[in-house]
Residue, then its C-alpha position, 0 to 999 in steps of 0.5 A: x500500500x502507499x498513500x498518495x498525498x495531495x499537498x496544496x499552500x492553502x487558503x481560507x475562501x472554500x471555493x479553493x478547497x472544493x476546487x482541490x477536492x474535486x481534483x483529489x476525486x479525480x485523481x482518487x478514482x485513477x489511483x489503485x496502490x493505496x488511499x489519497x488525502x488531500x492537506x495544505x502547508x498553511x491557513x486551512x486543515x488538515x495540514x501536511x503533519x496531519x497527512x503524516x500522522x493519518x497514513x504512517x506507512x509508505x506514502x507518495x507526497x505531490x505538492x499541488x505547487x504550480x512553481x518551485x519557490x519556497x514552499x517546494x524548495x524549503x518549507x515542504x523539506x523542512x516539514x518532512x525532514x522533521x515528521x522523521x518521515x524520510x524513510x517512507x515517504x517520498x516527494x514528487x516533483x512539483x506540477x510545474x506544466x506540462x503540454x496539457x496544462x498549456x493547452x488549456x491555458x492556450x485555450x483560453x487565449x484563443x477564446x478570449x481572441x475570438x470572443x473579445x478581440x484582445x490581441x494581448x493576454x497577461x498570464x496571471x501568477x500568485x507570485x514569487x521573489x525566487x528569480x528561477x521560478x520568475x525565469x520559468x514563470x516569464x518562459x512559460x508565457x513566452x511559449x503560450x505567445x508562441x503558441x496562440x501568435x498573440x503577446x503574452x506578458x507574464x504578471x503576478x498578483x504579488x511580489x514582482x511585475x504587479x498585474x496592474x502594471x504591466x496590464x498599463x503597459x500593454x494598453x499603453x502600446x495599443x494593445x486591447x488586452x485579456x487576462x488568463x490566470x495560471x492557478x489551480x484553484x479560486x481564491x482571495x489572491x486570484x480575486x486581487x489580481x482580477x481586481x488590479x487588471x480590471x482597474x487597469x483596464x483589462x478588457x477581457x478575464x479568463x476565469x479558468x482555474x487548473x484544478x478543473x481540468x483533466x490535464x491536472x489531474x493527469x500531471x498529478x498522477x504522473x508526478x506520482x508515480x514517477x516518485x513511486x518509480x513507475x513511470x518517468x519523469x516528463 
């Protein structure tokens, strides 16, 4: 038996928790070597130690992170090297993207296009300081452009390149602009970006969150089995 768990940042707005829920029942229903438990790092129960003390055998830990900055980097080692758990338990690597999850983003794009005219689109992230997760935040938006033939400009909703700012910026090079959100789930952080980019000037907002989609659910049982040593990395 191993355990599979899903382990989000956390917030206090239930809409993310349903959100991740729904996911953990997709990916619940795919995964047969043990039981899957959803928990966060912070702000809402149950939290990664309670994981822990739920499941004491072998367990696969995902992080439901779309970057590697401090939760996945410190935070998340920290607390299992503490757990005393590092013998049975082991983590995957975090969601990132994948060809999938930019698809849908790249969707997005292509309706916010055809439905509202944009011919700019801000790729909305929660936000890090760790400059190689911003590199690969701000390549990712470099692909999507690419990919749907539009200008793509990666922001945040904290921390650097605010979304409001670089919103401004594409409207003041005449560009009619939309917003699509890379998050997984719904919530205050999320809401506060939409805000600034509609006060900005936005002139379209994608309201999808990842969570939602196969495609993460996919990614989140590739990862684990990946760390099981099932299957490889991609």
């Amino acid at each position: 038996m191993t355990a599979l768990l899903l382990v989000a940042h956390g917030s206090r707005d239930p809409r993310s928790a349903q959100t991740l829920e729904r996911l953990r029942d997709r990916v619940d229903g795919r995964w047969d070597a043990g039981p899957v438990r959803l928990g966060y790092l912070e702000q809402r129960d149950p939290l990664l130690e309670d994981l822990l003390e739920q499941e004491p055998g072998e367990a696969v830990v995902v992080p439901l992170l779309l970057g590697a900055a401090y939760h996945a980097r410190v935070d998340l080692p920290e607390r299992l090297d503490r757990s005393g758990r590092a013998a049975d338990v082991r983590v995957a690597p975090v969601l990132g993207s994948s060809d999938d999850l930019e698809a849908c983003a790249a969707h997005e794009i292509d309706v916010l296009r055809a439905n509202d005219g944009v011919d700019a689109v801000v790729l909305l992230g929660a936000g890090t300081s760790h400059a190689e997760a911003q590199g690969e935040f701000a390549d990712l938006a470099k692909r999507l452009g690419q990919r749907s033939g539009v200008t793509v400009r990666a922001a945040y909703a904290s921390a650097a390149w605010p979304v409001g700012d670089v919103v401004t910026g594409l409207i003041g090079s005449g560009h009619r602009v939309g917003v699509v959100p890379w998050f997984l789930a719904p919530g205050v952080l999320l809401d506060r970006g939409i805000g600034a980019a509609q006060d900005a000037g936005a002139a379209a907002i994608s309201r999808l969150t990842l969570a939602d989609s196969e495609a993460a659910a996919d990614l989140v049982l590739t990862r684990a089995r990946y760390a099981r040593g099932s299957v490889a990395c991609r």
